[in-house]
DSSP file (Angstrom, degrees, kcal/mol; ACC not computed):
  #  RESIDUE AA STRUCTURE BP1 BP2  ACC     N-H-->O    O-->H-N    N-H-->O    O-->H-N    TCO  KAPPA ALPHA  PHI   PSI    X-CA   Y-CA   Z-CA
    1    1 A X              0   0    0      0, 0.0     2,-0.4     0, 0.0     0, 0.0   0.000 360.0 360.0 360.0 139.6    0.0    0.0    0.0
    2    2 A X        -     0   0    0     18,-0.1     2,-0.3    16,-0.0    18,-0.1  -0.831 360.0-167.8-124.3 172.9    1.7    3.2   -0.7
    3    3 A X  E     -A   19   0A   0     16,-0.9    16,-2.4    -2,-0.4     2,-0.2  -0.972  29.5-117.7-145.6 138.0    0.0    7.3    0.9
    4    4 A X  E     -A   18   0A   0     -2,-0.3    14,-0.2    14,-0.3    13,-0.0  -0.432  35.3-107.9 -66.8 144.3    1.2   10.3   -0.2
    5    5 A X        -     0   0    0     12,-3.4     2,-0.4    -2,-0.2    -1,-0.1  -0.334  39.4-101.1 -68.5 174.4    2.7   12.1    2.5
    6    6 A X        -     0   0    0     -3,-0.1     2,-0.5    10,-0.0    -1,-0.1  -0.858  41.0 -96.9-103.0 130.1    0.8   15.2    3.9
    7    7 A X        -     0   0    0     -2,-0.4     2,-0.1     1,-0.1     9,-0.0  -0.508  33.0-151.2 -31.9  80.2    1.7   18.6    2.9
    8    8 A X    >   -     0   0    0     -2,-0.5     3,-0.8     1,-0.1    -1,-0.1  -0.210  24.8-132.9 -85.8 138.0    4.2   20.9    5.4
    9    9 A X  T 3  S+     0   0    0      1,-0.3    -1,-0.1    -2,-0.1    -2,-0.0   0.761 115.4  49.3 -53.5 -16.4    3.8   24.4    5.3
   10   10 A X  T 3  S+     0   0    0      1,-0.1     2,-0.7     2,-0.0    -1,-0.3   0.742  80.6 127.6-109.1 -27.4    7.9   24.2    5.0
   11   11 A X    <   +     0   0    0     -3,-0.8    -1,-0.1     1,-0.1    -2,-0.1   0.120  35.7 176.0 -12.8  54.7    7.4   21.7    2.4
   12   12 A X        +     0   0    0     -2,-0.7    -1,-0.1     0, 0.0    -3,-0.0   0.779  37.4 110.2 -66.2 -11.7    9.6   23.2   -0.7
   13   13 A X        -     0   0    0      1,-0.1    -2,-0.0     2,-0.1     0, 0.0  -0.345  62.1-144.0 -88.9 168.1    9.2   20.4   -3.5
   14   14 A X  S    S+     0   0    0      2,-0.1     2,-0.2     1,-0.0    -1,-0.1   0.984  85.0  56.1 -81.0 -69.5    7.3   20.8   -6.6
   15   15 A X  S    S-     0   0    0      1,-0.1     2,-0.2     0, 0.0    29,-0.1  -0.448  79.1-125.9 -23.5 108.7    6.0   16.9   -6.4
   16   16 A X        -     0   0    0     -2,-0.2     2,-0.1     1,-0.1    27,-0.1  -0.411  30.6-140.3 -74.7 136.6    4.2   15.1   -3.8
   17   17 A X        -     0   0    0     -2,-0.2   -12,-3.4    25,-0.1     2,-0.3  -0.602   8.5-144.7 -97.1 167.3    6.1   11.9   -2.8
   18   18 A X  E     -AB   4  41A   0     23,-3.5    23,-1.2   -14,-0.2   -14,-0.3  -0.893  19.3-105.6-121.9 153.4    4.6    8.7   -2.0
   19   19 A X  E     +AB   3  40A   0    -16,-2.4   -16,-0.9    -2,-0.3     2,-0.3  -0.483  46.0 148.0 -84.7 146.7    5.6    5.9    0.7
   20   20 A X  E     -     0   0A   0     19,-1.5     2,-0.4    18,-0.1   -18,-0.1  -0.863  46.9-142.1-166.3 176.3    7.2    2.6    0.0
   21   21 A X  E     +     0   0A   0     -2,-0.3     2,-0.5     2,-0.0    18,-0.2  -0.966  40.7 159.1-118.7  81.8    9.2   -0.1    0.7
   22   22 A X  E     - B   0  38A   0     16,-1.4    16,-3.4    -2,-0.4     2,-0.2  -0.966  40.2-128.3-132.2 126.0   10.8   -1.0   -2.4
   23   23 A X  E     + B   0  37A   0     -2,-0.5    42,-0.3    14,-0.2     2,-0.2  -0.501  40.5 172.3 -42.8 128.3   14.1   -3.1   -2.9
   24   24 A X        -     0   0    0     12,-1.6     2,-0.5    -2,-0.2    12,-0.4  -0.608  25.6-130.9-142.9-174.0   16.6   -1.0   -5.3
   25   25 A X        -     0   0    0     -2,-0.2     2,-0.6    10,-0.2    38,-0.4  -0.971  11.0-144.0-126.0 130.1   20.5   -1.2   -6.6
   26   26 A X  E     -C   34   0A   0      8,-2.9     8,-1.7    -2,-0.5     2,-0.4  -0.786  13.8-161.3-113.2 115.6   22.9    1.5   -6.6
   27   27 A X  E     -CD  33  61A   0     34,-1.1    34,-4.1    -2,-0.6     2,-0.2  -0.930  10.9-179.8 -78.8 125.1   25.1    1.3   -9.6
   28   28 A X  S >  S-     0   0    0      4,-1.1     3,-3.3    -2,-0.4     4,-0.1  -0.825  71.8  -3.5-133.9 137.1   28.2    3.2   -9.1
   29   29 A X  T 3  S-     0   0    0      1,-0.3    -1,-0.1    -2,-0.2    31,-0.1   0.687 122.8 -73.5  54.3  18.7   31.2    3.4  -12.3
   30   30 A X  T 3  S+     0   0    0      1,-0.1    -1,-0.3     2,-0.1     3,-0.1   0.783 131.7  63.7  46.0  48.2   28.6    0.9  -14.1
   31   31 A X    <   +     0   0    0     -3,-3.3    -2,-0.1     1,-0.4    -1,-0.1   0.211  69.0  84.2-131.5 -82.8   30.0   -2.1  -11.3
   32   32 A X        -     0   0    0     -4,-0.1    -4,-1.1    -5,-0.1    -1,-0.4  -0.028  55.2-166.6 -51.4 148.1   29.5   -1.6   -7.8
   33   33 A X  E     +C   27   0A   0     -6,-0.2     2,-0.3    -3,-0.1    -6,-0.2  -0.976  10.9 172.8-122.9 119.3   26.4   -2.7   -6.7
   34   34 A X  E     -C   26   0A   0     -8,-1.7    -8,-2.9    -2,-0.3     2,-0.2  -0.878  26.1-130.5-116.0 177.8   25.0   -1.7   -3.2
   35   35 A X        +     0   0    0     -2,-0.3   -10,-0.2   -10,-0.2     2,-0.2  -0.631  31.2 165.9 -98.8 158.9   21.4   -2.5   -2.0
   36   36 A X        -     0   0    0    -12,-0.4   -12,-1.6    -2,-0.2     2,-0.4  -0.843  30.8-125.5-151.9-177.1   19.2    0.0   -0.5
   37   37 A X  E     -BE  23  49A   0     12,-3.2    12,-0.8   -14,-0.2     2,-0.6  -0.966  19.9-136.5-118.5 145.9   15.5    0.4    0.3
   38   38 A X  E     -BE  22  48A   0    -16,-3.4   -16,-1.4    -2,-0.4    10,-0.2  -0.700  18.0-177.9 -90.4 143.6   13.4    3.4   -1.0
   39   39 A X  E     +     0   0A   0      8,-1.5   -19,-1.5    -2,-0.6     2,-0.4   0.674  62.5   5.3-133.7 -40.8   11.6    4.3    1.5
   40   40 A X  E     -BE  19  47A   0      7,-0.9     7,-1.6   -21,-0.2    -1,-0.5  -0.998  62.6-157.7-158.6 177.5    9.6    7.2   -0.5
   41   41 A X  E     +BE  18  46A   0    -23,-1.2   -23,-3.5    -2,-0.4     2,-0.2  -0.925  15.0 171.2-151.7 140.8    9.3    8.6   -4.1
   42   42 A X        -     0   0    0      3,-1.3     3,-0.5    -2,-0.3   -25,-0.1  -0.901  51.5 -98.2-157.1 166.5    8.3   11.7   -6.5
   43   43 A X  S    S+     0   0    0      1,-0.2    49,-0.3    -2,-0.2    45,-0.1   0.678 121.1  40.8 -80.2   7.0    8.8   12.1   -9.9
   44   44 A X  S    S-     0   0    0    -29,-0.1    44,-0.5     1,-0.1     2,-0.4   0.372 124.6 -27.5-125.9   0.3   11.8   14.1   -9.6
   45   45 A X  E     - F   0  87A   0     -3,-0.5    -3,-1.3    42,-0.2     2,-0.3  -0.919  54.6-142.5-166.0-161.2   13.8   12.2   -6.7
   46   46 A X  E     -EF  41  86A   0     40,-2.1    40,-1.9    -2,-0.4     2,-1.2  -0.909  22.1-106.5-176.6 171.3   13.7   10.0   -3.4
   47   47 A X  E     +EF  40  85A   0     -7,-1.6    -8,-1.5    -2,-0.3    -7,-0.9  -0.703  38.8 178.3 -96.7 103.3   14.7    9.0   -0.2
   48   48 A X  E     -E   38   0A   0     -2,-1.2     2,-0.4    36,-1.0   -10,-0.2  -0.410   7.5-159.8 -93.5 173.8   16.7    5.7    0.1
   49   49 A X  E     -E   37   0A   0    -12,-0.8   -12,-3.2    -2,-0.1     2,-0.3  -0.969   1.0-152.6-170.7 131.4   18.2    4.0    2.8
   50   50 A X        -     0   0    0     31,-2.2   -14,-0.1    -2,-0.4   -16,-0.0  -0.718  29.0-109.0-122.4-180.0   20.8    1.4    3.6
   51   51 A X  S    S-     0   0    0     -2,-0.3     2,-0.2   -16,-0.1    -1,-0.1   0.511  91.7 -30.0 -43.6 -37.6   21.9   -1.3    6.1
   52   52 A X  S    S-     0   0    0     28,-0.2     2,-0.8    29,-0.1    -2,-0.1  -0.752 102.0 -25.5-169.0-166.8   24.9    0.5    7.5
   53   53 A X        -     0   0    0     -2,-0.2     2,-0.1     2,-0.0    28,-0.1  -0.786  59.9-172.6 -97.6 129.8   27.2    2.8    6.3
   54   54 A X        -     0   0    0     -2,-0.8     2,-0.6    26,-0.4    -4,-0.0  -0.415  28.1-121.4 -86.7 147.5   28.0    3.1    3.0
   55   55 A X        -     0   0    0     -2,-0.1     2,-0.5     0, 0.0    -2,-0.0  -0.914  37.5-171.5 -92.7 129.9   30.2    4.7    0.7
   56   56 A X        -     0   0    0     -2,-0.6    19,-0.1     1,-0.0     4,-0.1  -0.800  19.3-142.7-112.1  87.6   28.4    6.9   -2.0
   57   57 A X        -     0   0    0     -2,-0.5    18,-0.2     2,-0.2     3,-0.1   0.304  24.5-125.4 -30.0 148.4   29.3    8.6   -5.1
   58   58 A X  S    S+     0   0    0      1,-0.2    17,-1.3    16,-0.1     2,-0.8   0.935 104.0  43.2 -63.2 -31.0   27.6   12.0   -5.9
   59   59 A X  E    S+ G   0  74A   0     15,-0.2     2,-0.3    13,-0.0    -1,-0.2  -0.775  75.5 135.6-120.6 121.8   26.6   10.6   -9.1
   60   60 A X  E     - G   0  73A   0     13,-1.8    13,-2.6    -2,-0.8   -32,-0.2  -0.992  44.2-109.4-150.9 161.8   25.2    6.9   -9.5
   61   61 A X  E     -DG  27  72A   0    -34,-4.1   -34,-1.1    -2,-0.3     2,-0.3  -0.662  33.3-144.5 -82.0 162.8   22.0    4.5  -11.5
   62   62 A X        -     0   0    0      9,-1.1     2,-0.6   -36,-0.2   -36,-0.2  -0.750   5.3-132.8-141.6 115.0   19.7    3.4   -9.5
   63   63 A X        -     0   0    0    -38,-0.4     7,-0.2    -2,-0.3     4,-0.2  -0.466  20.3-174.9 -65.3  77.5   18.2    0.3   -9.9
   64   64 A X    > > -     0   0    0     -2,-0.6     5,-1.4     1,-0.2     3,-1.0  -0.279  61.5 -18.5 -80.6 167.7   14.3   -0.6   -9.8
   65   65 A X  G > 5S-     0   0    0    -42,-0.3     3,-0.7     1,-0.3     4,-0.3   0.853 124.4 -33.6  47.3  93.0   12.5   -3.7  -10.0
   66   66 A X  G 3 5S-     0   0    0      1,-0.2    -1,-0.3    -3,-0.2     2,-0.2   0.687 112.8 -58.2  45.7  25.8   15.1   -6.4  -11.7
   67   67 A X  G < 5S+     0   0    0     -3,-1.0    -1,-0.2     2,-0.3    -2,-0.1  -0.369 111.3 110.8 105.9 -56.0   16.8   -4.2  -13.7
   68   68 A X  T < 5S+     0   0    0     -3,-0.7     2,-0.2    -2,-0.2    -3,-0.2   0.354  83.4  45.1 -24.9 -25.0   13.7   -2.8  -16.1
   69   69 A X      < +     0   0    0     -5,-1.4     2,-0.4    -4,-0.3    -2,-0.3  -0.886  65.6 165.8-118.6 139.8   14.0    0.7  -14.5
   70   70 A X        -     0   0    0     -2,-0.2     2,-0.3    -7,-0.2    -7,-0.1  -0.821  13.8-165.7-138.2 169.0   17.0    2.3  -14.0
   71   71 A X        -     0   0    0     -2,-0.4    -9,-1.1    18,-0.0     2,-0.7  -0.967  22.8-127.8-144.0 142.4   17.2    5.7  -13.2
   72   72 A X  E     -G   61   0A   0     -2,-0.3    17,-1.3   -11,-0.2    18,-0.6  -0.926  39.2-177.2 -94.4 129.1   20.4    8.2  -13.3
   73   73 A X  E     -GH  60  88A   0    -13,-2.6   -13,-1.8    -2,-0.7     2,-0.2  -0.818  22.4-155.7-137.6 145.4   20.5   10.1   -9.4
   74   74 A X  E     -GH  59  87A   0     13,-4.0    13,-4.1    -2,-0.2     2,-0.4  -0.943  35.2-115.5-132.8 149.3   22.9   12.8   -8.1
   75   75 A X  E     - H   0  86A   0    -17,-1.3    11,-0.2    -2,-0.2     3,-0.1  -0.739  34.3-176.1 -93.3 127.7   22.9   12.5   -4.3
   76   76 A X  E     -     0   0A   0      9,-2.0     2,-0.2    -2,-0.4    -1,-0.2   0.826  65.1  -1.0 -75.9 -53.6   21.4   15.8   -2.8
   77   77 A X  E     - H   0  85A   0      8,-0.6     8,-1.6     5,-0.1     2,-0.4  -0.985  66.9-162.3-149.8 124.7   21.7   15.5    1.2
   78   78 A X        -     0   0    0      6,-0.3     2,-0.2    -2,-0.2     4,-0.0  -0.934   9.9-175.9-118.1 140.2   23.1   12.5    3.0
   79   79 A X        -     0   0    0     -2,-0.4    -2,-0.0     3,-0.0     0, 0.0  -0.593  56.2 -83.7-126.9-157.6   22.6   11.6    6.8
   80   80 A X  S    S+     0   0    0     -2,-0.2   -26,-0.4     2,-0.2   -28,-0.2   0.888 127.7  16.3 -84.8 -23.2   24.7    8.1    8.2
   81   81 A X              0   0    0    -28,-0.1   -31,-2.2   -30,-0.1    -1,-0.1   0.843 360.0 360.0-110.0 -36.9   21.7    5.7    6.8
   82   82 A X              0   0    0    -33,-0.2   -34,-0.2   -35,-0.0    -2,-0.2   0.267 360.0 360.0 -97.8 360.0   19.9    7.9    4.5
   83        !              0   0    0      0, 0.0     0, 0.0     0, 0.0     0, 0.0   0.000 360.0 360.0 360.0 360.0    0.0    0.0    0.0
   84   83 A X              0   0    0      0, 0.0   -36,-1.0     0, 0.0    -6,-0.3   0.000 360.0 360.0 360.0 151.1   19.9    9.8    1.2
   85   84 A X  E     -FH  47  77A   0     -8,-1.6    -9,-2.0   -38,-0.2    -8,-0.6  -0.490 360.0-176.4-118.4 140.6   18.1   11.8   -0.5
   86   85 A X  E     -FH  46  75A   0    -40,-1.9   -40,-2.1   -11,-0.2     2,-0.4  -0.839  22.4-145.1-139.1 165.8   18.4   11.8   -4.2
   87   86 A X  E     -FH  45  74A   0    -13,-4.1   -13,-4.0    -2,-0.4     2,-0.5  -0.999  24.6-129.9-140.0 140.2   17.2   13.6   -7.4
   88   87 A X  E     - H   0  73A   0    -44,-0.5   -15,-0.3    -2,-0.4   -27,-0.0  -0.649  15.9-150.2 -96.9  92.4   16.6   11.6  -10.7
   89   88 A X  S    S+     0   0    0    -17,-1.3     2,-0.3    -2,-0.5   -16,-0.2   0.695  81.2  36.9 -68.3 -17.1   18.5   13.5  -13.5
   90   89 A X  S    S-     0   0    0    -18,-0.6   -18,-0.2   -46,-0.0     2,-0.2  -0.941  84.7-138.0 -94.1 159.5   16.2   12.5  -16.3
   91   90 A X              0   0    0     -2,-0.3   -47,-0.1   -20,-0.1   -48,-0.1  -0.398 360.0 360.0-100.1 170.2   12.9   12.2  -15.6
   92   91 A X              0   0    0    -49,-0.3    -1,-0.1    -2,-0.2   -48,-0.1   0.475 360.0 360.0-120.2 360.0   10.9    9.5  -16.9
């Protein structure tokens, strides 16, 4: 089940995101692979989240649903398990 989040008066993006739980890939230098989970979604970015701490490239794909989606991300704001990322083409 996914919900759009509710609207914060501080709220700056142009997109609403929506919750999930979705398994993902990070392709980094078209090799590494780390897992992460996405944790919410908009059409222009998202918040992902990993296991532990990671190292993370500004610039990586990021891999939905078995490969079929990939996406090109630059990492916006990072905290020690999340980050927040914005989808440099749009789909």
């Amino acid at each position: 089940m996914q919900e759009q989040l509710q609207d914060h008066p501080e709220e700056r993006r142009r997109f609403p995101r929506t919750r999930c739980f979705k398994g993902a890939k990070i392709i980094a230098s078209g090799h590494a692979v780390l897992n992460c989970i996405v944790r919410n979604v908009s059409a222009e970015g998202a918040r992902i989240q990993f296991s532990g701490i990671v190292a993370l490239p500004e610039s990586f794909d990021l891999c939905f649903d078995s490969g079929r989606t990939v996406q090109q991300c630059r990492m916006m704001w990072r905290t020690t398990n999340d980050a927040g990322i914005w989808f440099a083409q749009q789909p």
